[in-house]
C-alpha positions in Angstrom: -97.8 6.2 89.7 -95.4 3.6 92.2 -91.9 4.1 89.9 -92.1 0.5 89.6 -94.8 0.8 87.4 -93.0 4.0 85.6 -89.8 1.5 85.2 -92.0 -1.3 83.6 -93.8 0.9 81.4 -90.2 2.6 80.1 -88.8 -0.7 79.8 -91.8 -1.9 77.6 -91.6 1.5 75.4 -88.0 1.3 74.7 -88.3 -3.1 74.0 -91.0 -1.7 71.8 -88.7 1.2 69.9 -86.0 -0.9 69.9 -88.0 -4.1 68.7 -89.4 -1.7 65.6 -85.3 0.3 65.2 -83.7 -3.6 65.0 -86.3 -4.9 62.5 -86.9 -2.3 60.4 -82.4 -2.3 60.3 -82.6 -5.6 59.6 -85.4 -5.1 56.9 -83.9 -2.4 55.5 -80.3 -4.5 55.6 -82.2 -7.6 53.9 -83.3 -5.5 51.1 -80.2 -3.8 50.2 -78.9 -7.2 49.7 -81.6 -7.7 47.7 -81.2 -4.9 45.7 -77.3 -5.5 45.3 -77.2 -9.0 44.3 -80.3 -7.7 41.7 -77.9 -4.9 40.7 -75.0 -7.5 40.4 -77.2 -9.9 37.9 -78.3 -7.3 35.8 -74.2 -6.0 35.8 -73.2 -9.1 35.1 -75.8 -9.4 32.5 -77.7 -12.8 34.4 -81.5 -12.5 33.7 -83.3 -15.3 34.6 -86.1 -14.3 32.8 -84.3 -13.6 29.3 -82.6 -17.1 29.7 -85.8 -18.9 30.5 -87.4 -16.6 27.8 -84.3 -17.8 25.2 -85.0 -21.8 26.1 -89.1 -21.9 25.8 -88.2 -19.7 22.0 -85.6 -22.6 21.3 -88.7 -25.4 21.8 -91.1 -23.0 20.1 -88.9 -22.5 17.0 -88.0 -26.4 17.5 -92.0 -26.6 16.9 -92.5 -24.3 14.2 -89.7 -26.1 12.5 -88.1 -23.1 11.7 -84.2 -23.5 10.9 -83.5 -20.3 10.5 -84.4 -19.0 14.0 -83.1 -22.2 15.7 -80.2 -21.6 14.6 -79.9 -17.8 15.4 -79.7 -19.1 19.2 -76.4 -20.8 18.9 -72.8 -20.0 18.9 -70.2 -20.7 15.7 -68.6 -23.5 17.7 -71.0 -25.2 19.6 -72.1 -28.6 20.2 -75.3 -30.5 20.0 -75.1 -34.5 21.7 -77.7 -36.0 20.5 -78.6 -39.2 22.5 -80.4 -42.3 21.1 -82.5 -42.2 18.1 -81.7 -42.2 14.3 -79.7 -38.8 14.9 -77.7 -40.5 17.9 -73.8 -38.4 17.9 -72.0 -35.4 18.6 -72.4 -32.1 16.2 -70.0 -29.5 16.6 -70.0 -26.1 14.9 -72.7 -24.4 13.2 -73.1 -26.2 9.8 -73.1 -30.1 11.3 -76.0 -28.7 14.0 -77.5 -27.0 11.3 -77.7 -30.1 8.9 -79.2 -32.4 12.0 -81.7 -30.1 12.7 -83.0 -30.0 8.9 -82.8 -33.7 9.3 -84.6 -33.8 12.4 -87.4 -31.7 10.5 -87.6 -33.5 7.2 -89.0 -36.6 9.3 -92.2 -34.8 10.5 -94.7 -32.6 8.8 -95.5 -31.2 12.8 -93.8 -31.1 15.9 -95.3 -29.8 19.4 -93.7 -29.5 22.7 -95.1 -29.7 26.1 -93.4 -29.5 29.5 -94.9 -30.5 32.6 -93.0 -28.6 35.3 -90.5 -25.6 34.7 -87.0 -25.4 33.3 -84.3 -25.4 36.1 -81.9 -22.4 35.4 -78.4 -22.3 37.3 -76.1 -19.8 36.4 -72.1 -19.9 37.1 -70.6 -16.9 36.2 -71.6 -15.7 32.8 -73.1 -19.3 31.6 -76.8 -20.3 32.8 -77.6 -23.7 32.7 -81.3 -25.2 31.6 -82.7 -28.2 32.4 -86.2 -29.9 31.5 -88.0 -32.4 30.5 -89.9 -32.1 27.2 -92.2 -33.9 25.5 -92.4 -34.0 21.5 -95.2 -34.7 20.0 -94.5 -35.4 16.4 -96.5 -35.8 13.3 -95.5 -38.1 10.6 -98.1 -38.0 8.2 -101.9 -37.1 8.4 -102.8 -40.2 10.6 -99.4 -40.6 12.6 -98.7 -39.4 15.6 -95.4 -40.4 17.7 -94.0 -38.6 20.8 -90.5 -38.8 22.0 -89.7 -37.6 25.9 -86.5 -35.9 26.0 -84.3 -34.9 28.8 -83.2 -31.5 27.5 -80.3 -29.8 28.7 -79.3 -26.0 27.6 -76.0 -24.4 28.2 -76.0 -20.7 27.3 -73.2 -18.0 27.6 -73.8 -14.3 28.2 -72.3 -13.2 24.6 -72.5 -9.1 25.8 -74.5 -6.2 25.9 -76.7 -6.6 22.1 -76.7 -2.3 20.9 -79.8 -3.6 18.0 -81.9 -5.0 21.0 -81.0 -3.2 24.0 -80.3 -6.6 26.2 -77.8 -8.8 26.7 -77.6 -11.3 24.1 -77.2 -15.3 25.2 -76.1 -18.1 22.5 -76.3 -21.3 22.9 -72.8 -23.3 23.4 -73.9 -26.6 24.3 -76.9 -28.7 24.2 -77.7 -32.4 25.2 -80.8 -33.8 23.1 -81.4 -36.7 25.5 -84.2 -39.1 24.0 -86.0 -41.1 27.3 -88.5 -43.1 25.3 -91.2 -42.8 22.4 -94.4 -44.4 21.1 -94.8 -46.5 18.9 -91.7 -46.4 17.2 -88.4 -48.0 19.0 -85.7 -45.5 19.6 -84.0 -46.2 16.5 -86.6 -45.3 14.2 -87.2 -41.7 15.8 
């Protein structure tokens, strides 16, 4: 073999080792981030999955009209806004969110929900933020049907480490009920 040939064939070998030594580094590299920003969220107690989990049960005990489960989600002192509508106002603390709710279910005899695309979740520290659009679709009486479109917006806070459940436990501090529109009824009325 001419040693130029012997050169070019080295040259392509060690491109070719190299090539496979600096991508599987930076493979390797890419999913140790990976792992330790995973490790980090799960230290810090951020599951997107249990927050995400936490909203849809909020709108599915919302549904079932169940106060006693809504009502497990939230903290002692937070705050429901409530916007537009005959429930329009700020309720803070436990009791005041607790009385609008039994309010908002003493109007209908059954609620649904539907959501078209996915809650956003952002989280800042140890507070993850929802944000959706849901539709209500609320049953007055046997023949009447109405449907209110709310912008919906969850703020939950990593309360700690729950020993009864074995996960970290997130409560509901604040919470913006943001009525869009309805049918037939005006705003007021709903």
């Amino acid at each position: 073999m001419k040693p130029i040939m012997v050169g070019l064939i080295v040259a392509i070998v060690l491109a070719v080792v190299f090539a496979g030594a600096f991508g599987y580094a930076d493979y390797s590299n890419a999913k140790t981030n990976t792992n330790y920003q995973n490790a980090v969220n799960t230290a810090n107690g951020f599951k997107p999955d249990a927050v995400l989990g936490s909203a849809f049960e909020h709108w599915d005990y919302i549904a079932i009209e169940n106060t006693t489960l809504v009502m497990e989600q939230y903290a002692p002192d937070a705050v429901l806004h409530w916007v537009n509508g005959s429930l329009n106002g700020t309720y803070n603390n436990y009791s005041s969110i607790n009385a609008t709710w039994n309010k908002f279910f003493a109007a209908w005899i059954a609620v649904w929900f539907y959501s078209e695309e996915p809650p956003m979740i952002t989280v800042k520290g140890d507070m993850a933020y929802v944000n959706a659009t849901v539709q209500f679709v609320l049953q007055k009486n046997s023949t009447v049907f109405d449907y209110i479109n709310v912008s919906y917006e969850i703020v939950y806070q990593n309360m700690g480490f729950n020993v009864k459940t074995g996960q970290f436990q997130y409560q509901i501090i604040y919470e913006v009920f943001n009525i869009l529109g309805g049918s037939p009824k005006p705003l007021s009325e709903i």
